[in-house]
Backbone of each chain as nested JSON, in Angstrom:
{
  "chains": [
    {"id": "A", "residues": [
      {"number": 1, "name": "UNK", "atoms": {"N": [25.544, -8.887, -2.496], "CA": [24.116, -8.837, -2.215], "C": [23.552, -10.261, -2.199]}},
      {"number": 2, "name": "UNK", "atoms": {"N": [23.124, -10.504, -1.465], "CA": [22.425, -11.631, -0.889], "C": [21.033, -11.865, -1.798]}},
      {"number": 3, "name": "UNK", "atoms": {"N": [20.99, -13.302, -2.698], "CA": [19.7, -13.318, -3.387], "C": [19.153, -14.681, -3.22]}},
      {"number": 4, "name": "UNK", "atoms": {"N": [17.689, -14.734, -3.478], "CA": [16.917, -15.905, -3.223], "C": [16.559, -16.408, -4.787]}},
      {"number": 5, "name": "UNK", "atoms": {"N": [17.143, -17.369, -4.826], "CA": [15.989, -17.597, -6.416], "C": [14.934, -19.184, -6.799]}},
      {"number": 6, "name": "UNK", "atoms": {"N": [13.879, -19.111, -6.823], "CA": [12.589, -20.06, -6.257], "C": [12.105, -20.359, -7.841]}},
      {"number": 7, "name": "UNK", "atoms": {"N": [13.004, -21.632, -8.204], "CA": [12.582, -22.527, -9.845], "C": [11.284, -23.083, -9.321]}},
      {"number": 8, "name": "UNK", "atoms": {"N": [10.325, -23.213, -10.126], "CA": [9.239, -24.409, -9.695], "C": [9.264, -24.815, -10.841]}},
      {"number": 9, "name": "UNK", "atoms": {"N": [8.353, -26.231, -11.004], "CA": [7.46, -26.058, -12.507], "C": [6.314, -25.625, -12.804]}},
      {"number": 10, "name": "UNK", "atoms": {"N": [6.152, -25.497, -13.633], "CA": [5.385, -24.367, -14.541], "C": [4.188, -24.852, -14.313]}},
      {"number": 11, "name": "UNK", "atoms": {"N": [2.903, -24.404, -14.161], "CA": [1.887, -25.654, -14.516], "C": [1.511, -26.394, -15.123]}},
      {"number": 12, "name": "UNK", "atoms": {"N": [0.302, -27.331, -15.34], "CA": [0.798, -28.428, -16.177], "C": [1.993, -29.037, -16.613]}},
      {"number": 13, "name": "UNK", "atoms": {"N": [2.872, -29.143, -15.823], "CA": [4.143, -29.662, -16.016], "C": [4.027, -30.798, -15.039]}},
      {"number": 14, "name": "UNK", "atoms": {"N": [4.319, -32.085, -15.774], "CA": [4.947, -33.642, -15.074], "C": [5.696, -32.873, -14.089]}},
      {"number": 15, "name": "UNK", "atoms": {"N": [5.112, -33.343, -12.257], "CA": [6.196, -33.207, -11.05], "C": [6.127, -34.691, -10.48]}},
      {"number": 16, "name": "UNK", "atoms": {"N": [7.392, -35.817, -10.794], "CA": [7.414, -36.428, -10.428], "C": [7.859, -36.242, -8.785]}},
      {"number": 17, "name": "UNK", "atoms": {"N": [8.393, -35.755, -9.017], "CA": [8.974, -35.277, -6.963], "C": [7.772, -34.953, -6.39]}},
      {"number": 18, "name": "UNK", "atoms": {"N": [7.042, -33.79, -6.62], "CA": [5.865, -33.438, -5.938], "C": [4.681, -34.484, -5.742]}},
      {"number": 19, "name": "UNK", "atoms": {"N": [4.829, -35.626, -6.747], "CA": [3.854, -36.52, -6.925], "C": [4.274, -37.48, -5.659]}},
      {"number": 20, "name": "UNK", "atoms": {"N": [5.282, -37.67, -5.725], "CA": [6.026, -38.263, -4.54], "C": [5.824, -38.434, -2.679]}},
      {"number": 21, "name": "UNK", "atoms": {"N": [6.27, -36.975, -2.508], "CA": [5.968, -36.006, -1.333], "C": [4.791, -36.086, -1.361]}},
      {"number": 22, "name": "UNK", "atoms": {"N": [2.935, -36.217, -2.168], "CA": [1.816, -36.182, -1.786], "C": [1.537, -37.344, -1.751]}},
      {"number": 23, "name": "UNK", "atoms": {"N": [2.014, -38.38, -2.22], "CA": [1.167, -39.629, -1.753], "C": [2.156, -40.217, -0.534]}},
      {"number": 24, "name": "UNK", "atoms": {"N": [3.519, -39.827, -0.128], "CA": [3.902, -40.306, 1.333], "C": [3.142, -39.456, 2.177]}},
      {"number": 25, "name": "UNK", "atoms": {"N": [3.085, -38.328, 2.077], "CA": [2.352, -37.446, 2.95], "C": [0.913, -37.999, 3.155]}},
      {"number": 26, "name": "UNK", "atoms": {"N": [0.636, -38.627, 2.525], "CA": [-1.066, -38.983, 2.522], "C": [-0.991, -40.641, 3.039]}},
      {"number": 27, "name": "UNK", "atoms": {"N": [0.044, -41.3, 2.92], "CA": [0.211, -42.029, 3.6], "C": [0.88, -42.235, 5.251]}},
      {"number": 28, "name": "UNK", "atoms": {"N": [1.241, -41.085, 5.205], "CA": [1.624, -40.873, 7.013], "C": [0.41, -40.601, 7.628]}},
      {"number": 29, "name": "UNK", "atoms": {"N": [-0.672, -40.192, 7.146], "CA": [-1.61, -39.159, 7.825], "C": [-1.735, -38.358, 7.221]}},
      {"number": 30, "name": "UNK", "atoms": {"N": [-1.294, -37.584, 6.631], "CA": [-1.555, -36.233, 6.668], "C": [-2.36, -35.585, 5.091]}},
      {"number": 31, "name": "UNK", "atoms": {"N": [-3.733, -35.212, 5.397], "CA": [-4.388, -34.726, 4.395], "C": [-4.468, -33.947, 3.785]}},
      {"number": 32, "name": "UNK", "atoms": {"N": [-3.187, -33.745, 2.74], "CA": [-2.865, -33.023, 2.032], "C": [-3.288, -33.109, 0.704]}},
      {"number": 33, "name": "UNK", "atoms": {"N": [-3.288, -31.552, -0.07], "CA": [-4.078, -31.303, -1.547], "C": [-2.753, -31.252, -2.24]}},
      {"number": 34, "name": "UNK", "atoms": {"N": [-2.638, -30.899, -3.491], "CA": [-1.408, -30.926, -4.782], "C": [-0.408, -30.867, -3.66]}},
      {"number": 35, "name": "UNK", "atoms": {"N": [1.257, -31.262, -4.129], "CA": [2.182, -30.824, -4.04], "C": [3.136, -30.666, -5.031]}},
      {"number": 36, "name": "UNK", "atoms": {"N": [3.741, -29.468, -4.931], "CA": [4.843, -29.355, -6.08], "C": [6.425, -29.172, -5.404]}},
      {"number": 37, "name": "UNK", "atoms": {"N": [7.045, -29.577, -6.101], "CA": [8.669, -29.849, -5.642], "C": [9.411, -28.746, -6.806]}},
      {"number": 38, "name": "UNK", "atoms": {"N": [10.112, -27.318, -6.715], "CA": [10.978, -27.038, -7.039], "C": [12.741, -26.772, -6.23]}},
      {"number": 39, "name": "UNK", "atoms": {"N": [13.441, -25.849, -6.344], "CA": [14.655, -25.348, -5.933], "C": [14.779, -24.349, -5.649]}},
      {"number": 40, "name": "UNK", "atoms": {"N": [14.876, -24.37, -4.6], "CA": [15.799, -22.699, -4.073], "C": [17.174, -22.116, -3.956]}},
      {"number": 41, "name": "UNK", "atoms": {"N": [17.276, -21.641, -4.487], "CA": [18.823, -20.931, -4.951], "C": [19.429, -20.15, -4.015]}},
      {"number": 42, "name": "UNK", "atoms": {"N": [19.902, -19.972, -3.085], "CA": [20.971, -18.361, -2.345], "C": [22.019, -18.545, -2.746]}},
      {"number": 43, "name": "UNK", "atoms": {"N": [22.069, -17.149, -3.372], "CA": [23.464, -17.057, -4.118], "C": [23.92, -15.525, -3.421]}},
      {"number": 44, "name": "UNK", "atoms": {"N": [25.585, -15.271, -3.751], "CA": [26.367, -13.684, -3.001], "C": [26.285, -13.547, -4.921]}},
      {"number": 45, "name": "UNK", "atoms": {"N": [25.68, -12.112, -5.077], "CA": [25.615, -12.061, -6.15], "C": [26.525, -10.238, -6.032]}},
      {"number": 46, "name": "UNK", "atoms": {"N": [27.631, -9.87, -6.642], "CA": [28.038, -8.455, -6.847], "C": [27.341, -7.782, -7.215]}},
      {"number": 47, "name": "UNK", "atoms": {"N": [26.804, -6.62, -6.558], "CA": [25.797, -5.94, -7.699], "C": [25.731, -4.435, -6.589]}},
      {"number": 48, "name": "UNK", "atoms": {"N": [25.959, -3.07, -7.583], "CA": [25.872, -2.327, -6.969], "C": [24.113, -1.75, -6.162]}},
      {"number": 49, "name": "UNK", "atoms": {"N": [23.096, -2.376, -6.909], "CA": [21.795, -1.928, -6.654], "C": [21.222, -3.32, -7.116]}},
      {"number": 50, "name": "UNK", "atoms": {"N": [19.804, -3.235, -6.49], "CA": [18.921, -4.425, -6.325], "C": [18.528, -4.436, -7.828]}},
      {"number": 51, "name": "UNK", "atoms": {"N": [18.112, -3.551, -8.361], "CA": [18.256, -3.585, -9.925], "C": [19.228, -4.283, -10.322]}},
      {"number": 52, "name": "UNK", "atoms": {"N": [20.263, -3.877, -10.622], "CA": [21.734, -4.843, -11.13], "C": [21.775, -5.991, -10.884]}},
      {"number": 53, "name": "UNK", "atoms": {"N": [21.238, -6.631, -9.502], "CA": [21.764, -7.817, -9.04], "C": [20.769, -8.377, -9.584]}},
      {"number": 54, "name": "UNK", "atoms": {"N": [19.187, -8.492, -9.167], "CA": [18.127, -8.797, -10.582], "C": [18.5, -9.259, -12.613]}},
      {"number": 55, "name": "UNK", "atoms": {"N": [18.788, -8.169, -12.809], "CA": [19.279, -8.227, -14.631], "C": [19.834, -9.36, -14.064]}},
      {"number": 56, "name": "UNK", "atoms": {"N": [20.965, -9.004, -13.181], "CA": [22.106, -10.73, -13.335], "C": [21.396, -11.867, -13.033]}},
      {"number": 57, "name": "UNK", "atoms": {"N": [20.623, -11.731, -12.116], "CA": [20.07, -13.178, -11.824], "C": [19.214, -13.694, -12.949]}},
      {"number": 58, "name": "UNK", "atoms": {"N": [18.585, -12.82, -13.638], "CA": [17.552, -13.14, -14.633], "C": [18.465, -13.613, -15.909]}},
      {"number": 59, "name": "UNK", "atoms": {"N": [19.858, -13.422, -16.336], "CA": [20.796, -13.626, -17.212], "C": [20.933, -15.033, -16.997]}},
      {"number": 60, "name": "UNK", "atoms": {"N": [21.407, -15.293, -14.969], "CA": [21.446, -16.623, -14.671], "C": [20.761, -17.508, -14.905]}},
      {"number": 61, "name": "UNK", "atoms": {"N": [19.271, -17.023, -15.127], "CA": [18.244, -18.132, -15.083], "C": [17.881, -18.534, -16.088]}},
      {"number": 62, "name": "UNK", "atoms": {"N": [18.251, -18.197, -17.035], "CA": [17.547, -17.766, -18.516], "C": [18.986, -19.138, -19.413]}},
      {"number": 63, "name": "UNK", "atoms": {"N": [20.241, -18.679, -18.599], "CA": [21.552, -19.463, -19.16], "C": [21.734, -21.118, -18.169]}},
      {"number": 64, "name": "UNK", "atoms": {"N": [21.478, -20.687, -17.048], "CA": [21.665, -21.872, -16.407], "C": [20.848, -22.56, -14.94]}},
      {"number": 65, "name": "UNK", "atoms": {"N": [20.215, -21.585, -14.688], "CA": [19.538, -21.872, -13.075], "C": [17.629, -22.329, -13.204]}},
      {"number": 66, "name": "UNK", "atoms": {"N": [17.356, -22.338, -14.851], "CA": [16.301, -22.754, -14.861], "C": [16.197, -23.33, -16.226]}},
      {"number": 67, "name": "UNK", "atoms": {"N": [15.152, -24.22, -16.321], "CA": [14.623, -24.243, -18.024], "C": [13.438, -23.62, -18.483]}},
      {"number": 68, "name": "UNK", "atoms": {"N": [13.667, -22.982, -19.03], "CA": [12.593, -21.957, -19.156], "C": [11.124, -22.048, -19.267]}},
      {"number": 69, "name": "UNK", "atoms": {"N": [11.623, -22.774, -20.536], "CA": [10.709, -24.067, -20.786], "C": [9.364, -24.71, -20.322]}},
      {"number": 70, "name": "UNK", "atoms": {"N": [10.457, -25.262, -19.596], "CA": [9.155, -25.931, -18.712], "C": [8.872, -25.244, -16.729]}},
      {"number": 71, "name": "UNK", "atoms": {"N": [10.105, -24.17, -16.266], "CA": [10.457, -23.881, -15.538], "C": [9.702, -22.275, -15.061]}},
      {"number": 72, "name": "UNK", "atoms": {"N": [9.331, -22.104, -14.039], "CA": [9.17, -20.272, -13.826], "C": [10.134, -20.231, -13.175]}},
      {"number": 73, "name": "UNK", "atoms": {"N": [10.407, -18.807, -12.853], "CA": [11.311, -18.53, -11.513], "C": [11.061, -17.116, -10.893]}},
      {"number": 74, "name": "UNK", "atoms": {"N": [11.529, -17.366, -9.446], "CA": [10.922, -15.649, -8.823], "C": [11.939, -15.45, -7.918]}},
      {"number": 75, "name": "UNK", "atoms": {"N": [12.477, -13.913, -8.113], "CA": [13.549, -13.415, -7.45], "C": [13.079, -12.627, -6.255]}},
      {"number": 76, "name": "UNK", "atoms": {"N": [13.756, -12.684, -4.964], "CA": [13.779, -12.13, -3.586], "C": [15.446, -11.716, -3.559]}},
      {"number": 77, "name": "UNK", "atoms": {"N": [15.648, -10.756, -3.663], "CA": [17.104, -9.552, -3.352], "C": [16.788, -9.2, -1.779]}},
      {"number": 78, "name": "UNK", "atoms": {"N": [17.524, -9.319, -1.12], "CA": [17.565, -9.087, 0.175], "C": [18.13, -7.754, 0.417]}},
      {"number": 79, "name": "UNK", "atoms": {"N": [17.322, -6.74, 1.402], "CA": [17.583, -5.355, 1.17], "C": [18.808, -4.957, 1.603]}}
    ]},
    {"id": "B", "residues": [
      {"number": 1, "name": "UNK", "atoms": {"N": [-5.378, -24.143, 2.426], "CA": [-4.79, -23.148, 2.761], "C": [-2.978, -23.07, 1.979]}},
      {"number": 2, "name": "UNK", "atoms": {"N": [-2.623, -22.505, 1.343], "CA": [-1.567, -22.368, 0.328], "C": [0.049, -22.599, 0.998]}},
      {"number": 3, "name": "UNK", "atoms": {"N": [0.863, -23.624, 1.243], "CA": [1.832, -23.299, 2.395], "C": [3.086, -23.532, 1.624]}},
      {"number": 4, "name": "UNK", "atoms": {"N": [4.205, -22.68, 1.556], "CA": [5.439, -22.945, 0.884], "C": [6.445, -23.21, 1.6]}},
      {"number": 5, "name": "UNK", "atoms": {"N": [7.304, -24.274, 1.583], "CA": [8.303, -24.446, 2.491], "C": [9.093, -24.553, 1.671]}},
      {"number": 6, "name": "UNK", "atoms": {"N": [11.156, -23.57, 2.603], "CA": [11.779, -24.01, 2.449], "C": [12.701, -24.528, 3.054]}},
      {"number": 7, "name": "UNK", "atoms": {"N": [13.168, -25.679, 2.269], "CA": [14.34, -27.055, 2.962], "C": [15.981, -26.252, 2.462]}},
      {"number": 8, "name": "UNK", "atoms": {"N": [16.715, -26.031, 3.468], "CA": [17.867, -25.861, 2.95], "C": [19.155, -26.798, 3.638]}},
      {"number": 9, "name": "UNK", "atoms": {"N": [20.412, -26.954, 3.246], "CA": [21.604, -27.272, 3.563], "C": [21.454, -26.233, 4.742]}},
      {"number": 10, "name": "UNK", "atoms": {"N": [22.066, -27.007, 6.391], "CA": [22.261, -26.397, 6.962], "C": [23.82, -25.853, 6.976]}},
      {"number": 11, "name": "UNK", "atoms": {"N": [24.071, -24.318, 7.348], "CA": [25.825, -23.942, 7.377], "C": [26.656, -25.141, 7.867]}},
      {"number": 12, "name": "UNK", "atoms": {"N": [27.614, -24.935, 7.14], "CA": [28.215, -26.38, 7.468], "C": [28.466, -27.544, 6.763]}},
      {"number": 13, "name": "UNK", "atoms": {"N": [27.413, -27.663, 6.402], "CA": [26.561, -29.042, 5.807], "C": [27.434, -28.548, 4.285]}},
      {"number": 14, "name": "UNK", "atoms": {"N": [27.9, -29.54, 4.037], "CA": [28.712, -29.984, 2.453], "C": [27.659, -30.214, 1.387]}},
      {"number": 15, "name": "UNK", "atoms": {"N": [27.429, -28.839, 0.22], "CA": [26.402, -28.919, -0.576], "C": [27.074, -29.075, -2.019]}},
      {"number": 16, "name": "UNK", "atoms": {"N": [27.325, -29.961, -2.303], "CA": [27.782, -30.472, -3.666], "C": [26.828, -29.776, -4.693]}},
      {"number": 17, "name": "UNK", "atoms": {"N": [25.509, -29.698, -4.862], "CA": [25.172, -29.309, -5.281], "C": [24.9, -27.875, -5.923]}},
      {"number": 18, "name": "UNK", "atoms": {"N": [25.144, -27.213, -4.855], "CA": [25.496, -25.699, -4.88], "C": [27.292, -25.076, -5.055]}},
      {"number": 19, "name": "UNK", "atoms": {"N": [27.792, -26.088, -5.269], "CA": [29.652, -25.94, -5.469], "C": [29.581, -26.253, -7.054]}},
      {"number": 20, "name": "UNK", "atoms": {"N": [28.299, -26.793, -7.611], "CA": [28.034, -26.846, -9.316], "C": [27.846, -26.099, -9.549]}},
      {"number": 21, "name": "UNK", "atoms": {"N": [26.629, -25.477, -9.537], "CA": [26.435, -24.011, -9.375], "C": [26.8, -23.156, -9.415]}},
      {"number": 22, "name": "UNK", "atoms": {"N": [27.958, -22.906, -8.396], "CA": [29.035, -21.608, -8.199], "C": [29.828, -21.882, -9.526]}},
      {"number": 23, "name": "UNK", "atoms": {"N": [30.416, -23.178, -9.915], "CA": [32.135, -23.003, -10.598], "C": [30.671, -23.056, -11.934]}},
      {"number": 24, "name": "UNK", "atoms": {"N": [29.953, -23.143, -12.344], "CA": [29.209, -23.206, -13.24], "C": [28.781, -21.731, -13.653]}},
      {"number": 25, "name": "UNK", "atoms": {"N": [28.371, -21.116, -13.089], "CA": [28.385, -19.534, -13.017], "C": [29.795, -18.743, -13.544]}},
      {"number": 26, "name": "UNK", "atoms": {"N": [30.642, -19.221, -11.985], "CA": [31.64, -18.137, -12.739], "C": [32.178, -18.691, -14.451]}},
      {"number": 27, "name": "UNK", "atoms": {"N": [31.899, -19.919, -14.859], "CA": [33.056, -20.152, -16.061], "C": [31.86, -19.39, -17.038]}},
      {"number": 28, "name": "UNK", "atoms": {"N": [30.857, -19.028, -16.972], "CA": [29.927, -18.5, -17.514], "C": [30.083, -17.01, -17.532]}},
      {"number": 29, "name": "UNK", "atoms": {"N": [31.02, -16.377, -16.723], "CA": [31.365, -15.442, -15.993], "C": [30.503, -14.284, -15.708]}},
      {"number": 30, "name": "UNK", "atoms": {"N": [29.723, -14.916, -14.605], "CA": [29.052, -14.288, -13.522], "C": [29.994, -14.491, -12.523]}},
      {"number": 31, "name": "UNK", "atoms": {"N": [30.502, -13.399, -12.037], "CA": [31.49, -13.155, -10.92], "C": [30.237, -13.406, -9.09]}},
      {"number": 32, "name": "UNK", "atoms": {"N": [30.287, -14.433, -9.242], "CA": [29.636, -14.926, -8.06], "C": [29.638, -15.407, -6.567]}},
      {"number": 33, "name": "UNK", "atoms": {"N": [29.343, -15.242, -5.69], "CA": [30.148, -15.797, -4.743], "C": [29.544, -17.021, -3.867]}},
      {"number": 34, "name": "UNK", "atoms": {"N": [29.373, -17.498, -3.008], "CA": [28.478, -18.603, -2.326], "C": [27.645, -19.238, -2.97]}},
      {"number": 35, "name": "UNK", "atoms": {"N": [27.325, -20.177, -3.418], "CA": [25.281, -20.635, -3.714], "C": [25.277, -21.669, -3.0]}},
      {"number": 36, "name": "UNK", "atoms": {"N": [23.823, -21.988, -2.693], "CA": [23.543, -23.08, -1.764], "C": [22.047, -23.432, -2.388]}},
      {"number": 37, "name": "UNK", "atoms": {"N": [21.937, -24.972, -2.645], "CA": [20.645, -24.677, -3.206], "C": [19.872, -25.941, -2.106]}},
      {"number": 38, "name": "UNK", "atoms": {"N": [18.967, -25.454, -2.366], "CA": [17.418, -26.505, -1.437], "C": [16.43, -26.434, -1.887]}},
      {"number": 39, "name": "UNK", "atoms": {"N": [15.722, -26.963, -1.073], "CA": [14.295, -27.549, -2.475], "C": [13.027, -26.41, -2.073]}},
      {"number": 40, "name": "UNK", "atoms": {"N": [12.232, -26.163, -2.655], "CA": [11.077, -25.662, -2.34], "C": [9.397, -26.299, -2.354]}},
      {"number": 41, "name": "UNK", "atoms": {"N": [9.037, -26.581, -1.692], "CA": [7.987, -27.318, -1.881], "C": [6.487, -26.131, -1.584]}},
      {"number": 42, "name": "UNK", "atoms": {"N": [5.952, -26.599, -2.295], "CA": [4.322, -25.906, -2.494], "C": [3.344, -26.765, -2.107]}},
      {"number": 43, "name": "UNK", "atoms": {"N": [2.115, -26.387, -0.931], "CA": [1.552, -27.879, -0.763], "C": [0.286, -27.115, -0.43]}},
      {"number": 44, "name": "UNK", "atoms": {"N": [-0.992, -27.993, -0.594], "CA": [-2.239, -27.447, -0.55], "C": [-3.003, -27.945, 1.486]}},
      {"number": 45, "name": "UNK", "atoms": {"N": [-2.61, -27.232, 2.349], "CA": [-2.69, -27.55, 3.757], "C": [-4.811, -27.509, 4.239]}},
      {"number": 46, "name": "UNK", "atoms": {"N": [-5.301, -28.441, 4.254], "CA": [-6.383, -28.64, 4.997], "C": [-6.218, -28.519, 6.496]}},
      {"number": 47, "name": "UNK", "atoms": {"N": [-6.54, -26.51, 6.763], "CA": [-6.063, -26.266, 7.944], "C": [-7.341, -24.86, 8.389]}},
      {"number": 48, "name": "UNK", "atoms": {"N": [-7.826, -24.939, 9.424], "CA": [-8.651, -23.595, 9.731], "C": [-7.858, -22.477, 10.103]}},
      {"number": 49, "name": "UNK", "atoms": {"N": [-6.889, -22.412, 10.756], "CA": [-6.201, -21.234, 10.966], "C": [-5.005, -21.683, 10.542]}},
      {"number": 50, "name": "UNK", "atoms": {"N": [-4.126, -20.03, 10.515], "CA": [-2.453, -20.358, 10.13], "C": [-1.533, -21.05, 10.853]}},
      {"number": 51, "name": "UNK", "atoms": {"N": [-1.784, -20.94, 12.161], "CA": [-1.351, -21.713, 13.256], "C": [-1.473, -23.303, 13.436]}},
      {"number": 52, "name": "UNK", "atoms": {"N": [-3.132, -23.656, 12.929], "CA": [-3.149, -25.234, 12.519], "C": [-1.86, -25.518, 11.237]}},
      {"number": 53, "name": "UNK", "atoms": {"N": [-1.833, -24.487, 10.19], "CA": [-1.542, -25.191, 9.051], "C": [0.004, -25.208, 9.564]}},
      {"number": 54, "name": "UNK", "atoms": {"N": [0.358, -24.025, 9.918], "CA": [2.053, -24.086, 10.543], "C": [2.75, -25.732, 11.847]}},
      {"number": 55, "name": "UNK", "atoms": {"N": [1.445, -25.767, 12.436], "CA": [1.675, -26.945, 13.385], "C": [1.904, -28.188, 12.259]}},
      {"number": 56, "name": "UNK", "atoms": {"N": [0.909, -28.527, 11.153], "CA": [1.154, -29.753, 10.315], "C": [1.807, -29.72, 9.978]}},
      {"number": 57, "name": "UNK", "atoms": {"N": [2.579, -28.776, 9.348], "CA": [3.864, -28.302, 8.452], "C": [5.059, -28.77, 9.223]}},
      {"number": 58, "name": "UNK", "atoms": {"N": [5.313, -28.653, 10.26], "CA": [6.233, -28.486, 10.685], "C": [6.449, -30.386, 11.471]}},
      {"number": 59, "name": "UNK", "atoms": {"N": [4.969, -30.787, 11.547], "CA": [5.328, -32.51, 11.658], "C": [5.933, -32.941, 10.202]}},
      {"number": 60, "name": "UNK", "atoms": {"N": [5.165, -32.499, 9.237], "CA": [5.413, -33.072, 8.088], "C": [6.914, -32.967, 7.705]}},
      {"number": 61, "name": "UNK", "atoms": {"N": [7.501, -32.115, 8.243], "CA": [8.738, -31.344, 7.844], "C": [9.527, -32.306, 8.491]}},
      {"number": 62, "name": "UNK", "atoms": {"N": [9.446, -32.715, 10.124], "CA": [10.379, -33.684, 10.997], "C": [10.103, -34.911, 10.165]}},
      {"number": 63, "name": "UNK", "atoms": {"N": [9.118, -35.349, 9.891], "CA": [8.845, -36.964, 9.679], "C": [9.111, -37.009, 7.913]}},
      {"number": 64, "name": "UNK", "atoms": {"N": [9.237, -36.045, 7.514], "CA": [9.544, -36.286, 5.823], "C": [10.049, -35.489, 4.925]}},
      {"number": 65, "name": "UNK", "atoms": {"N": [9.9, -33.959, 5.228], "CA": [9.629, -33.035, 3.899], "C": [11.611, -32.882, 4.396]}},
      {"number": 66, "name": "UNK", "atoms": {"N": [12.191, -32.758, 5.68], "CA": [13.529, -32.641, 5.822], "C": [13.958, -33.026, 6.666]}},
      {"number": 67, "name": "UNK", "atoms": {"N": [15.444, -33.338, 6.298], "CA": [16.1, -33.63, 7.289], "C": [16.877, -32.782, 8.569]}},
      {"number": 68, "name": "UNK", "atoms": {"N": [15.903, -33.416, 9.679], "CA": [16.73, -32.146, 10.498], "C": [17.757, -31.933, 10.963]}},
      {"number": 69, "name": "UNK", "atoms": {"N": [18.81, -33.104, 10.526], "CA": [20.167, -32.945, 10.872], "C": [20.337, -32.342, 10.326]}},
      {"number": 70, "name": "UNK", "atoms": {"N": [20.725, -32.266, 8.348], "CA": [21.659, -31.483, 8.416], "C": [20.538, -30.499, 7.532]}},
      {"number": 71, "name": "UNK", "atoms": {"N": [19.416, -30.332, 7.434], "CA": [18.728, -29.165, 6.664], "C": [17.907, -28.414, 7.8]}},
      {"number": 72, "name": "UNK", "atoms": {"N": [17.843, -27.478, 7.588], "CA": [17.147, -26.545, 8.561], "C": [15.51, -25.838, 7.319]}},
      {"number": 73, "name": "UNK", "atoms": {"N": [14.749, -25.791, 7.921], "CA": [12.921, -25.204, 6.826], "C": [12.818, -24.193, 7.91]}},
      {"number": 74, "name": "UNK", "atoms": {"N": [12.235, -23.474, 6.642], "CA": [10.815, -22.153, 6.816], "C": [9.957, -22.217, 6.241]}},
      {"number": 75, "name": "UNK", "atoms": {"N": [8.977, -21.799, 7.028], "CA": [7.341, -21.789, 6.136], "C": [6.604, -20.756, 5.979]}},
      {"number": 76, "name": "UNK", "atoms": {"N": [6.233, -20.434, 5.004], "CA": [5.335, -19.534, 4.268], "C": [3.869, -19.731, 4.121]}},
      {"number": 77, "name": "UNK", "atoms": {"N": [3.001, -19.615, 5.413], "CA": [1.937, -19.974, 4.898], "C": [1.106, -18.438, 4.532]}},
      {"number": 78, "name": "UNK", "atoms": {"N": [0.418, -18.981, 3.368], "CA": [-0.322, -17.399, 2.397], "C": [-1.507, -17.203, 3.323]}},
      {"number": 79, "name": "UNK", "atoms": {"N": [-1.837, -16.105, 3.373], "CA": [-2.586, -15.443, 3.855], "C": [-3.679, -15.645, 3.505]}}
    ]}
  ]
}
C-alpha cells in the first residue's frame, strides 16, 4: 500500500529552511507571506487495510520519521 | 491564499536519502518497501484567484523552490 507522510514543524517552531525560501523568494520578486519547509515521505508500506497501514505509519513516526517534539505529521494512504 | 507544494526525487533520480530511511525501518523491523523522501513547503500566496496563485507557484518552483531536472512538484492550493 502506497503511503504519503507530510513532517512539518509544529508552530512556533525555529524554521530555518522556511526562513530561507521566504526571503529568496522575496528577493526574486515574488510577494510572498510565511514559509515553512517540512518532508514528505512515500513509502510501500504491507498492510492488509488502510487502518493497518496507518497504526504502522504512526509507530514509524513516533520511532523514527518525525520528532515529535517539535514535529506534526499527517498521513494520506492511497486507496 | 494557503499553497502547499510538493518537491520530490524524480523516478530514477538516486535518493540517498530515502535508502536511510528504508534500511532504517526495516532494522527497526517494519517490513517496508520503497521510500522516497522530498520536501514539503507551505507558503502564504498573494493571489486573487487559484489560477493566479498556481501560475506564481509554479515560476517560483522553476526559478527556486525545485529542481527540474531531477525533482518533479505538485501544488495544493486550499480552497
Amino acid at each position: 500500500m502506497r503511503v504519503t507522510v507530510l513532517v512539518r514543524p509544529k508552530a512556533g517552531i525555529l524554521d530555518p529552511q522556511g526562513e530561507a525560501v521566504e526571503n529568496s523568494l522575496r528577493q526574486l520578486g515574488f510577494p510572498v507571506g510565511e514559509a515553512r519547509v517540512g518532508r514528505v515521505i512515500d513509502l510501500d508500506v504491507d498492510a492488509a487495510t488502510t487502518d493497518e497501514a496507518r497504526g504502522a505509519i504512526e509507530r514509524m513516526c513516533e520511532r523514527l520519521l518525525a520528532n515529535p517534539l517539535i514535529e506534526s505529521y499527517e498521513i494520506e494512504v492511497a486507496e
